[in-house]
Every structure is written in structure tokens, then in C-alpha cells.
Phi, psi and omega in degrees: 000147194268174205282332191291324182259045145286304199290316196331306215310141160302133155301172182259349156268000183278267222288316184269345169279324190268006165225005177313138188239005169287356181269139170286147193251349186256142177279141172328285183313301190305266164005281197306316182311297210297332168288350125333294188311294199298322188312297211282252161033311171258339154299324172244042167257034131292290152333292176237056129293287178289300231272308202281297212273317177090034183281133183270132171190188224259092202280298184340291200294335171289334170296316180334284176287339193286307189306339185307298166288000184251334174310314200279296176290338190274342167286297176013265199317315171292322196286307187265140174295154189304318152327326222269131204282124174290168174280192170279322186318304203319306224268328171319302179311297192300352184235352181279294168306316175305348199258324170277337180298332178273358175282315195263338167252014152313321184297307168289003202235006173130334197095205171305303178332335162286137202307338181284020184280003182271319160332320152315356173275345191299311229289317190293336172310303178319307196278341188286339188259352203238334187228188180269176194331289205294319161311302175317320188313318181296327196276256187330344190260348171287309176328296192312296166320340170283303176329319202284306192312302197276030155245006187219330167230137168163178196278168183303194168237097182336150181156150187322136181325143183069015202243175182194157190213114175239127199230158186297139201316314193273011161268341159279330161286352182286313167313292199320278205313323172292353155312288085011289155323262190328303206275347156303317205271345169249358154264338169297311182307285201277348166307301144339314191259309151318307213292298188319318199285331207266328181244005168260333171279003167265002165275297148019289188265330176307297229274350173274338140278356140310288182307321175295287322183287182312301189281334162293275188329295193294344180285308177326275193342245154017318187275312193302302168305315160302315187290343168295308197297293205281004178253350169293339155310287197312317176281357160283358176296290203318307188319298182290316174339282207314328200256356186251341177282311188305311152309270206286344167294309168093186199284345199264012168276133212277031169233346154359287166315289166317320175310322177269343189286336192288331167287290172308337164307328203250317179317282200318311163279023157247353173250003167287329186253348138310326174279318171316299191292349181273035203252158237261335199270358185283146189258345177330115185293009152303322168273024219254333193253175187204149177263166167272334159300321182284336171303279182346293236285306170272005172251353182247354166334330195281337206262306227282350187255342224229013167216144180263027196257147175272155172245105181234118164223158202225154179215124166178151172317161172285116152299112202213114186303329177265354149201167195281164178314137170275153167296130188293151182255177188220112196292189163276119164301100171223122170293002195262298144050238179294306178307322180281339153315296180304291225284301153355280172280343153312325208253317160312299183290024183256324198226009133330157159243337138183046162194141181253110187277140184209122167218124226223121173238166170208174152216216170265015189224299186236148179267122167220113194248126159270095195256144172213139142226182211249055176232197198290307188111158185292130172282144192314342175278335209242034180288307186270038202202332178305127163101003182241172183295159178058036163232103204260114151341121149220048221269323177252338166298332166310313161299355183098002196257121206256346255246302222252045160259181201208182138280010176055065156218341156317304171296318171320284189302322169287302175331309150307284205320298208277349189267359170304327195289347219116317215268148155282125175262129179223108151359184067211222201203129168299124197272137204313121068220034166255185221202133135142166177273150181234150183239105208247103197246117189225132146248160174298128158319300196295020201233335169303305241267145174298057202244161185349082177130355195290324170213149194260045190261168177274159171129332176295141187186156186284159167246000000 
């Protein structure tokens, strides 16, 4: 593999800096809203409290804390620009005053016993999708001390004049608990439902810089194969000069030499530029189709000098007594590919023991390259999760062996390459009494296959 897609790969501070959970994810503006929404939400749970129903209850003091909180946005609003990312402290505080500001007028308003007393779960929602854990914890643990307070203290529960609705100690607590439930379960959900969204988009950006790395090769590639082109006039000039001067000086001239040296230097450079364009990575649309043995060929180049465990591969059609052999077909050089083909069998030869098998098949309908080895095989917890991100092989650490951890982003990143080509990726374990993963990379022939029109520069053609 080449030092360009090498330098491409995420680092492991790269990759924990783009999913760091020490930052707050809430924005100033987001806040002010959702504390608006409650502001206009509890005037008019006031309203038509007082207005409709005509219920007595502590209107001042409600009024009081709802201003407290339109107050609370309008400094806001003044202090910090409308962008601006809360810290964690800040924002903790701020849902720490929403969850108490929503304590107190629950507190005039009946307690636990109100029915908006399920509201106290938003706030722990919030910090659960926005900061890290241990604050949401910190956050639920304050809620829960409130829940309890407003089951031993508070004002009656507005209702009609002379009635009072007192409901039994151990049915608020059964609230407290229904409470408690819910606000565990919708903070584990969107607590969840963050980390995944937050580490696929950091699987994401590892793979668009992969991917990045691969179009600088193919730009490389395109210069390199052009600089061949356009210097091969001159230096076959250089060439004739050199041999038609050697020829009229004749052999006893003291420049002879030079002459010759000058011929061969300039041979040396056209074949230097003769190799570029044969060269296996050229992107060049003359060179655009790939066979399937030459697809192996570059992708396992990188493994076969730098290990000393074998690579044996076979390439030939699916054999079938009822019809004949198909043509082998002939595909698209897409570097995305090639690279997921390597990182594949790169993975093999890591936990191999001490052979990899590539077995490459086609038919008239699908193309399938089969990579295996003889090493332990994928473990069984992490079978239906291969291939999604951050999810790390512990095939050798389970043995004691530290040499071979990872971020679970190799299988991810091939897997996106190849399956963007088309392709189906499937898992699986070699069946007992052998040992090792097998890896089933299969495309729809026609989404493999080279065909008529894929590129119009001139000059393309199958070879």
C-alpha cells in the first residue's frame, strides 16, 4: 500500500477529536427557543387555569418564575451572539435553572400530583442529546430530588372551590417512579441516537479522506502519465541528435563518449516514462479497464514483499455442467476499490496464521472475490455489527495479544468503497472443524463491467 494512503488513514487523535463528547453540542439559539416555547406554554397553562376554568391557585408567584425566565432570554439574547455554543458548565446551569424554575411552579400548583409534572423530564432529555453522560447524570439526579420534594411539599392543586384532590402518598410515589422511567429511557434513546449520529459522521469524514488521498493519487497518476506523453517527443529528438552527431564525428572523436553517454541517459529517461504509463495505478483513460487478475494484483501488491504469511489466489470462472464458462469480464479501475480490496486482505494478513486465501470467481450475471484465512475468525458477538463503524475486531486481543487493536474504521471504510462500486459485503467464519473469516465481496456483473461510454476522454478504449 502506498506512504500516500498510508499518511490518508485517521489517526486515533484525529478520529477522537471529531467525536469528543467534552464540548457541549448546545447552541445558544436552540436554548433561547426551547425556553420561549416553555415561557408561552406556561402562560398559557395560567390562562386557562385562571381565565377558563376560574381555579384559584398562587398566580403571582407564577408569574413571577414564568418572568424570571423571559428575562433570563432576553440577557441572553444581549450577551451572546445568536451561534454561540454553550460551554458544558454554562449549559448544564441553564437546564439545571429550567428543571428548577419548573420545580417552583409545580410547587404552587400541586406538586407531583400535576399532571405537567412529566415535563421535568425535557430538561434531562436535552443534556442527554447535548453534553457528556456524566453531567446528564448529574442533571437526573437533580430532577429525581425535585420529583421527591414535590411529593412532601406544595400548594394544593388548583380545583374547583370547596374540593381539594389529595391523592395517596404511595400513588405519588409510583409518579416519582413513572417519572424516573420515562426520563431514563428518553435520555438513554436520544443519548444514543447522538453518539451513533456523531460517530458515523466521524466515520464519514475518516472515509472522505481516504477517499481524498485516492483523487491526489489519481491527479498524480493523469500528470504523471501526460509528462510521459509530452516528453517523449523531445527526448526521442535528443535521441537522434545524439546518434546522428555520433555517427558524422565518427568513432576517433574525442566526444564519442560523451555521445554516447548522452544516448543512453536519454534511452533511460524514455523508459522511465514507459513504466509510468505501464505503471499498475495509472489513472489514465487509456488505461481505465482492469481485469481481474490485475484488480488482485494491485491490491494485494503492498502484502506479498512486507509479510512473511502467503497469499494464494486463484481467479477462473464459475464451473457449472449446464453451461459453459462465462468470459472473464472486464471491469473499471476505481481506486476506491482497489483500496477496499487491500484494507480487506491487509486484515486478513494481520490475524492469518499463516496463509490467506483470494478466490475470484465471475458468471454471466455476478463477479465475486472471496478473501479467507486460517487465523481465529471473527468473534461471535461482533458478527451482526462487522462493517459498522467503531467496531473493533477482538479476535486477537481476546488471546492476550495487544499488537492488533484498532478504531473499527477499516471494515467501515472498505465496506463503504466497495459497496459505492455496487458491491454486496458479507462476513462470516469458516465452518468447523477449520478456523478463520472469510470475507464475500460480489457484484452485479453489469455494475463490475467496463462498458461502452463510461469515459469520453479521447483516446479510451478497451484493451
Amino acid at each position: 500500500m502506498s506512504d500516500a494512503i498510508q499518511a490518508a488513514r485517521p489517526t486515533t487523535p484525529a478520529v477522537k477529536g471529531i467525536v469528543s463528547e467534552r464540548e457541549s453540542q448546545l447552541r445558544l439559539v436552540t436554548s433561547v427557543r426551547l425556553r420561549w416555547a416553555a415561557v408561552l406554554g406556561q402562560l398559557i397553562a395560567i390562562a386557562v387555569t385562571m381565565g377558563v376554568y376560574g381555579f384559584p391557585m398562587e398566580v403571582g408567584s407564577c408569574l413571577v418564575l414564568v418572568a424570571m425566565s423571559a428575562w433570563l432570554n432576553v440577557y441572553l439574547s444581549i450577551r451572546y451572539p445568536a451561534r454561540h455554543r454553550l460551554s458544558t458548565d454554562f449549559a448544564t446551569a441553564l437546564l439545571a435553572y429550567d428543571a428548577l424554575q419548573l420545580t417552583g411552579l409545580l410547587y404552587f400548583t400541586g406538586g407531583i400530583q400535576n399532571p405537567f409534572a412529566m415535563l421535568l423530564a425535557a430538561p434531562v432529555t436535552v443534556a442527554a442529546s447535548t453534553l457528556p453522560p456524566r453531567y446528564a447524570t448529574l442533571l437526573g439526579t437533580l430532577v429525581l430530588a425535585c420529583a421527591i420534594f414535590l411529593v412532601v411539599e406544595y400548594y394544593p392543586l388548583p380545583w374547583y372551590q370547596g374540593l381539594r384532590v389529595e391523592l395517596p402518598r404511595d400513588y405519588k410515589f409510583g409518579l416519582v417512579a413513572a417519572l424516573v422511567s420515562a426520563t431514563c429511557f428518553l435520555a438513554f434513546y436520544t443519548w444514543r441516537l447522538n453518539k451513533e449520529a456523531r460517530q458515523m459522521s466521524a466515520a464519514l469524514a475518516a472515509t472522505d479522506m481516504v477517499l481524498a488521498s485516492e483523487q491526489r493519487l489519481h491527479a498524480l497518476d493523469g500528470l504523471a502519465a501526460a509528462a510521459a506523453h509530452e516528453l517523449g517527443t523531445p527526448l526521442s529528438t535528443i535521441v537522434l541528435v545524439a546518434k546522428e552527431l555520433e555517427h558524422e564525428l565518427g568513432p576517433d572523436s574525442r566526444y564519442t563518449e560523451d555521445l554516447q553517454l548522452l544516448h543512453a541517459q536519454a534511452k533511460r529517461c524514455r523508459e522511465i516514462l514507459q513504466k509510468l504509463t505501464r505503471s499498475p495505478t495509472d489513472q489514465d483513460p487509456m488505461h481505465a479497464s482492469i481485469t481481474i487478475q490485475e484488480l488482485l494484483d494491485e491490491a494485494t501488491s503492498g502484502h506479498k514483499v512486507s509479510s512473511t504469511k502467503r497469499i494464494v489466489a486463484s481467479v477462473h470462472p464459475f464451473k457449472s455442467a449446464a453451461t459453459p464458462p462465462a468470459e472473464e469480464p472486464l471491469g473499471i479501475r476505481r481506486p476506491g476499490v482497489i483500496y477496499g480490496l487491500g484494507n480487506i486482505i491487509e486484515n486478513a494478513m494481520g490475524f492469518a496464521a499463516s496463509e490467506v486465501q483470494i478466490d475470484a470467481r465471475w458468471t454471466d450475471n455476478t463477479v465475486s472475490v472471496t478473501i479467507s484465512d486460517d487465523g481465529p475468525g471473527f468473534a461471535a458477538e461482533l458478527m451482526d455489527t462487522i462493517g459498522e463503524p467503531y467496531v473493533t475486531s477482538r479476535r486477537y486481543q481476546d488471546r492476550g495479544d495487544k499488537g492488533h487493536s484498532g478504531l473499527g474504521l477499516g471494515f467501515f471504510i472498505a465496506k463503504t468503497l466497495l459497496e459505492r462500486s455496487g458491491a454486496t459485503v458479507n462476513f462470516s467464519n469458516r465452518a468447523a472443524p477449520l478456523t478463520g473469516a472469510i470475507v464475500e465481496v460480489v457484484w452485479p456483473r453489469a455494475a463490475f463491467e467496463l462498458k461502452a461510454g463510461d469515459f469520453e476522454w479521447p483516446g479510451a478504449k478497451r484493451r
